[in-house]
C-alpha positions in Angstrom: 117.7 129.6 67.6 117.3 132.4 64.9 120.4 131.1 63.1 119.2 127.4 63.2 115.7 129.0 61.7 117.4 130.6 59.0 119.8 128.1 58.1 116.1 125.6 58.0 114.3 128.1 55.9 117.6 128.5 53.5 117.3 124.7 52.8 113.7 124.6 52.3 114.0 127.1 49.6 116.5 125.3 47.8 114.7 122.2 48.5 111.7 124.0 46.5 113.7 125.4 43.9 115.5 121.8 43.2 111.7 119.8 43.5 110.0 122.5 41.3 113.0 121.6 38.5 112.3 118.0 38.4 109.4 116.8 37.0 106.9 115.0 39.7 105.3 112.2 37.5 108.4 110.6 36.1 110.1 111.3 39.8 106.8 109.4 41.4 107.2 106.6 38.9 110.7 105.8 40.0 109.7 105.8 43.6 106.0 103.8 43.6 107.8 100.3 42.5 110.3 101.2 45.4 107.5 102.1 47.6 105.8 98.5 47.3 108.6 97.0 47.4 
């Protein structure tokens, strides 16, 4: 369990560290016409 936990919160950081990178407006413009689609 601890090792699945860690392994999740290892991920989550990089996840945080890639989505703070990128820029959110231009990302959320690519995805709303895909979203309505």
């Amino acid at each position: 369990m601890l090792k699945i936990l860690k392994s999740k919160s290892f991920i989550q950081q990089i996840l945080i560290a890639t989505l703070q990178k990128i820029p959110f407006k231009p990302l959320l413009h690519k995805l709303k016409p895909n979203i309505k689609k």
